[in-house]
N, C-alpha and C positions, 0 to 999 in steps of 0.2 A: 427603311432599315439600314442602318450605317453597317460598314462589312469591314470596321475596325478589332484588329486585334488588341484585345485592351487587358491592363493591368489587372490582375483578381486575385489578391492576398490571400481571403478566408473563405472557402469551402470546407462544408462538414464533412464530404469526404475524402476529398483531395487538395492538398494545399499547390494553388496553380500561383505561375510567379508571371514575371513583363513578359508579354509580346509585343511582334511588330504592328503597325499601321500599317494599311494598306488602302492604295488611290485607285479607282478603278480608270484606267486609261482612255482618255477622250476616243481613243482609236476601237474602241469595241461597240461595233454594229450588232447590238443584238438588242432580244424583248427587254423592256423593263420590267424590274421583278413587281410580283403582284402584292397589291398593299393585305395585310393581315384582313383574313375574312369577317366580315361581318358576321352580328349576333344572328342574322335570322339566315346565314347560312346552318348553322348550327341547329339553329331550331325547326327548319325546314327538314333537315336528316333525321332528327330523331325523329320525326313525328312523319318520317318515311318509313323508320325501321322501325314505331310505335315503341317508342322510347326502350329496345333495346336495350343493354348496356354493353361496352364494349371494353371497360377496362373491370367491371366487378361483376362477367358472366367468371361462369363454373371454370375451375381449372386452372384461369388467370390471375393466380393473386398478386406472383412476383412479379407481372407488367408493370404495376406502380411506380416498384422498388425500382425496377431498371429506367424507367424514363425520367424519375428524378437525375439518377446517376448518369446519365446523357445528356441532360438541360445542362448539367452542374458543372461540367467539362467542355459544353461547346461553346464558353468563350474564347478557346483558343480555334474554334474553328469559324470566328470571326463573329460570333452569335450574340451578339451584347446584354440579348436581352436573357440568356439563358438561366442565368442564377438566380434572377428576381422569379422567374417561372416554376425552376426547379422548388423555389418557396412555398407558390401558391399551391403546384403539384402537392406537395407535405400537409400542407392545412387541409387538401381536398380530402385527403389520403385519413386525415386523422377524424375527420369529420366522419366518414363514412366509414370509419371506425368504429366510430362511436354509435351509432347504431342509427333509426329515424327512417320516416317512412319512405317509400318507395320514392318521392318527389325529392328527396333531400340526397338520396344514393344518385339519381340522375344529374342533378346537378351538379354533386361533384365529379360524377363521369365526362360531363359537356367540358369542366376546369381541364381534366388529364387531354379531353381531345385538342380542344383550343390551345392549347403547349404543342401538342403533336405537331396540329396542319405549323402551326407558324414556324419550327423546329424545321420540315420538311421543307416546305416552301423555300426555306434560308438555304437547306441545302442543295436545288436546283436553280441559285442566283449563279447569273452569268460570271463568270470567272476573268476576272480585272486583264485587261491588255490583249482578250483574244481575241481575234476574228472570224467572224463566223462565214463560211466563203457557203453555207448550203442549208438551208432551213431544217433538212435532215436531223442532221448534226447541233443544231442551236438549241440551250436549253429552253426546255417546254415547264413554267411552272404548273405543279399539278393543284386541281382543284379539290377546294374540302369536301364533296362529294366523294372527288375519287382516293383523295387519303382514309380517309374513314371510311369508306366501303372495304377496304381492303385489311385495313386493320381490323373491322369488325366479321369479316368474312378467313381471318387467319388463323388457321387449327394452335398455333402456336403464339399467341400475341408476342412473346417474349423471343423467340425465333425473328420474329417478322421485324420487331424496330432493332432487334442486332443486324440482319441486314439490310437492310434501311438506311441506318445510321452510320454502317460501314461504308458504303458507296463503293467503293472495287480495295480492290488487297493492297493496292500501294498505300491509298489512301487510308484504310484503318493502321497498317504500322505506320506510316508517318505520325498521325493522332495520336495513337501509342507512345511516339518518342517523344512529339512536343509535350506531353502529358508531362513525361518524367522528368525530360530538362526541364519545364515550368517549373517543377517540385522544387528545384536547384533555391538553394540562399540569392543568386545571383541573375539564378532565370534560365542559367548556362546557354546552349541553343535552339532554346524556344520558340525565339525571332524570326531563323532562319526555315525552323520546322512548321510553324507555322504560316511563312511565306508559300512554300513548298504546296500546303494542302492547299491553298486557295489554286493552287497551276493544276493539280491531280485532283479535284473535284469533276476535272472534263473529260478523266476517261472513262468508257463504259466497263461494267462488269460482266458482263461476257459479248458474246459475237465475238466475230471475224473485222481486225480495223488492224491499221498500220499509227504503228508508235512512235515518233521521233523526240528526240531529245536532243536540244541544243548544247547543253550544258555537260553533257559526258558527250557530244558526238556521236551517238549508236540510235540505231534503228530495228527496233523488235515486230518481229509479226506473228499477231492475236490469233489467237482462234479459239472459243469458249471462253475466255476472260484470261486466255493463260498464253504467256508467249511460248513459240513453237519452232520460233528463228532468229537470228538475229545479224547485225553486221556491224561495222563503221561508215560510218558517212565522216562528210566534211560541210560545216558549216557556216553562216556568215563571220565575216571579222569585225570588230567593234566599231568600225567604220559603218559595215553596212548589217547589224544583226537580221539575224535569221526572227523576223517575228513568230509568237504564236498562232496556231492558226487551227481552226477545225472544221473537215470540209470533206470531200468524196471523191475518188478517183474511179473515174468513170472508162478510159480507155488507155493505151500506152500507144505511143507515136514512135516507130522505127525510122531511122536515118533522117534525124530530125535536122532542121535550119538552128542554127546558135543565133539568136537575135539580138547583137551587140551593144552592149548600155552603152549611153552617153558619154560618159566621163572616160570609157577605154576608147572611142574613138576621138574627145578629144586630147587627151593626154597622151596615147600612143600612136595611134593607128595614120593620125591626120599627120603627125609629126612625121610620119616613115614613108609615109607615101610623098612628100614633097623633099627627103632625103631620096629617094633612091624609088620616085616613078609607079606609074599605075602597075610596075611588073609584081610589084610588092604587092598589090593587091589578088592579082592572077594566081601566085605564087600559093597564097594562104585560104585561096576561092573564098574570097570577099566578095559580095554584090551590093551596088548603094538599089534599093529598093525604095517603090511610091508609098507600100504600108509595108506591114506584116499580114496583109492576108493571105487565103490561099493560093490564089492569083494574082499577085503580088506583080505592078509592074519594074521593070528592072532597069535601072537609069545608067547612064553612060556615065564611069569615073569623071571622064573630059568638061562634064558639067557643073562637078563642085568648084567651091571654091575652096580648097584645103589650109588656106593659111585663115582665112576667116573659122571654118570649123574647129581649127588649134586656136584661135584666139576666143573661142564660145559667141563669137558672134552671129555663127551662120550654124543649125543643127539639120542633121539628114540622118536616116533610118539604114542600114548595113547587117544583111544577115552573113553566116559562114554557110557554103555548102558540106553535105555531109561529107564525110571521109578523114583519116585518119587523126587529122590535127582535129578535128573541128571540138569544141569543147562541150559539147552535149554528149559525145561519143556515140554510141549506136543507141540508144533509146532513154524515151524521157518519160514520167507521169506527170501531167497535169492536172491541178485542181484549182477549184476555183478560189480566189482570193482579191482581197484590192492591190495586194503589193504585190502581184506576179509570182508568187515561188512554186517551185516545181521539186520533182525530185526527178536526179538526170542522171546514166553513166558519166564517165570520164576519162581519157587518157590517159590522163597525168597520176599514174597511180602511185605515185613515191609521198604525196601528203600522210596518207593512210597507215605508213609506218609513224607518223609522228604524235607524239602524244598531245599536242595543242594541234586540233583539227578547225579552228575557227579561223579559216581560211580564205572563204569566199568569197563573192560581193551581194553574198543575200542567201543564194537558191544553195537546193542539199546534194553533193553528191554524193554517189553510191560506191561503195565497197565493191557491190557485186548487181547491177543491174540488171542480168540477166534473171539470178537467182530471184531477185523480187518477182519481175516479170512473171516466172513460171509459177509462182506464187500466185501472184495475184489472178491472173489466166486459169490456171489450175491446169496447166498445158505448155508444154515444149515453146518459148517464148520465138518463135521467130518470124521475123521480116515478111508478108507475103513477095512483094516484091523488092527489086532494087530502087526504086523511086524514092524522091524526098520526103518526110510528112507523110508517111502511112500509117493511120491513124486505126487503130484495132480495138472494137468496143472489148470490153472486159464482160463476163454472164452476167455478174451483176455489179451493182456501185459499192466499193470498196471504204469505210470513212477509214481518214486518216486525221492523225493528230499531233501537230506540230508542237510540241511545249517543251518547259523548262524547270528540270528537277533536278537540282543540286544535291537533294539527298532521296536515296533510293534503300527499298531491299535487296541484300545480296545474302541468301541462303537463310533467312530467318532474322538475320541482324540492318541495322541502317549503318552508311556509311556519310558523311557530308564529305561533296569535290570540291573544290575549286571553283568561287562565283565566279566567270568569267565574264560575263555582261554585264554584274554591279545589280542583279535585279534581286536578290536578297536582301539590298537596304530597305527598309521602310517607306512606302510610298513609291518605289519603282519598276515595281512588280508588271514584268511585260515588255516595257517601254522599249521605243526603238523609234528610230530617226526616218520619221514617214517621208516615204518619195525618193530614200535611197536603196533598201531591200527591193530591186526595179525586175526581178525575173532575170536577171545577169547570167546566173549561172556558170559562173567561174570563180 
């Protein structure tokens, strides 16, 4: 299934105008989506529910009506094949209209399902440019066993593919807008709105998870599908974008090590300590280190060669000790991912007043790192000891979700920001410059 947003002039009920293309990004480690279900899936359910019917039992008559009018609209949510379905949906609809025995009403029931699962299926494809740092979190496509069981077991079938089809509340008003700018003569920002849903397909609709957003810099926290906090962070700079990412925060680490990227030890660090001596080093509790483990051996300055490390020809490993300069500040969340990003206190809280926060060299800092903490703990966040790397499980694993949404609800209405990463053009949805987002953290 191609996850192109494509042109669609004539809808019978809605006249939808151009959207963008969209490239799924070499960098997304996740399932590939599941090819459309075979005939004898199909055949095998009914002849489990003994040919049941699930869209012409009692009660259900406007299920039809409304799954036509979902086929028929989700080309903008990347679905190519929806209007040719929405078609078939019609003829099944008129068929069994028209009256005929039992065998001809199933048939056109197995038409409405086969639109269903493949509709569904579309909407739990991986979401172009993200990483999936936890299987937890990675889309799981559902099986036509369990889409039609659930459909066929729904007091409400017409309830049931409204939320289905909505996926979480960001995600049906963004739908909503692209709908309408589609309608536009010109398309208006359809492009852009529909960029936006393929990022907000990855959130859940309820539970407890943390929200990030690149693209306005803020960080909201979930609880039943509904945020319940929120703050500023500071994010990567177009040098080192902050990628997407969805994954679990499993513990918070107090008076953490700042583990120095490459390019600030050699562009600054290697440069100052051959101006002005290893004191430079002692001064800002710099250590050259054998790894990053947790016993970590710790090497004598006297050993580098510092003009080779300024010239990129010689690399070594340098974390900061905890304490006031250090630039993780008092505590970090870890999750897993291939490009290192974390979400971390900071010192430097004067960014935070500024309204372009794409500041970093990758990783997210916090407005109020404590406040997450206690959040996330669901308890008074603090230190047990003074020590480095004091690592405190969290009751349970927290998912978090790193993405980028240009346009958002605010009180019922959508607003579009400021693309700042460029990933609203066509085809670049996600992308980021692999093996510089390195866990920096500054």
């Amino acid at each position: 299934m191609h996850r192109n947003h494509l042109i669609f002039a004539a809808l019978t009920l809605t006249a939808i105008g151009p959207a963008s293309a969209q490239t799924a990004s070499t960098q997304t480690a996740v399932p590939v989506i599941a090819a459309p279900a075979a005939v004898d899936d199909y055949s095998r359910f009914y002849a489990a529910s003994k040919d049941a019917p699930i869209w012409f039992r009692a009660g259900q008559s406007d299920a039809g009506t409304l799954l036509v009018a979902i086929l028929r609209r989700s080309s903008i949510e990347g679905f190519a094949r929806g209007p040719q379905l929405a078609a078939d949906v019609e003829a099944a609809l008129m068929r069994a209209q028209g009256g005929g025995d039992a065998a001809t009403l199933i048939e056109a029931d197995k038409v409405l399902s086969r639109a269903w699962v493949a509709y569904v299926q579309a909407l739990h494809a991986p979401t172009p440019g993200m990483l999936y740092g936890e299987k937890w979190v990675a889309p799981v496509v559902p099986t036509t066993f369990a889409i039609l069981g659930k459909a066929l077991r729904a007091p409400s079938l017409s309830d049931h593919l409204k939320a289905v089809s909505d996926v979480n509340p960001i995600y049906a008003a963004l739908r909503e807008a692209a709908v309408k700018e589609a309608a536009m003569v010109d398309g208006g920002q359809s492009a852009r709105y529909a960029a936006n849903l393929e990022r907000a397909r990855s959130i859940p609709a309820t539970g407890k998870f943390v929200l990030v957003d690149a693209a306005t810099a803020r960080l909201w926290m979930y609880e039943d599908g509904r945020p319940v906090d929120s703050m500023k962070v500071v994010v990567g700079k177009l040098d080192y974008r902050t990628p997407m990412v969805a994954s679990v925060i499993w513990y918070t680490t107090f008076n953490p090590y700042w583990h120095v990227p490459d390019h600030l030890i050699r562009q600054t660090i290697a440069k100052r300590v051959q101006e002005r001596g290893e004191a430079y080093l002692k001064q800002n509790g710099y250590q050259i280190v054998a790894d990053f483990g947790d016993n970590a051996q710790v090497l004598p300055a006297s050993s580098v060669d510092w003009k080779a490390v300024a010239a990129g020809t010689s690399r070594i490993k340098m974390r900061q000790l905890p304490g006031p300069t250090n630039s993780m500040g008092k505590m970090k969340f870890n999750f897993a991912n291939p490009e290192g990003i974390y979400l971390h206190d900071t010192p430097t809280k004067a960014y935070f007043a500024q309204s372009n926060r794409a500041l970093s060299n990758g990783c997210i800092r916090l407005e109020d790192a404590k406040r997450l903490g206690n959040w996330l703990m669901g308890r008074e966040a603090v230190a047990p000891t003074t020590e480095a790397e004091q690592h405190v499980q969290l009751p349970k694993g927290i998912p978090v979700f790193v993405t980028y949404l240009t346009a958002q609800p605010h009180l019922g209405e959508l607003a579009l920001v400021r693309d700042v990463y460029g990933w609203d053009v066509p085809g670049a949805s996600g992308r980021f410059v692999a093996g510089k987002a390195t866990g920096a953290g500054s």
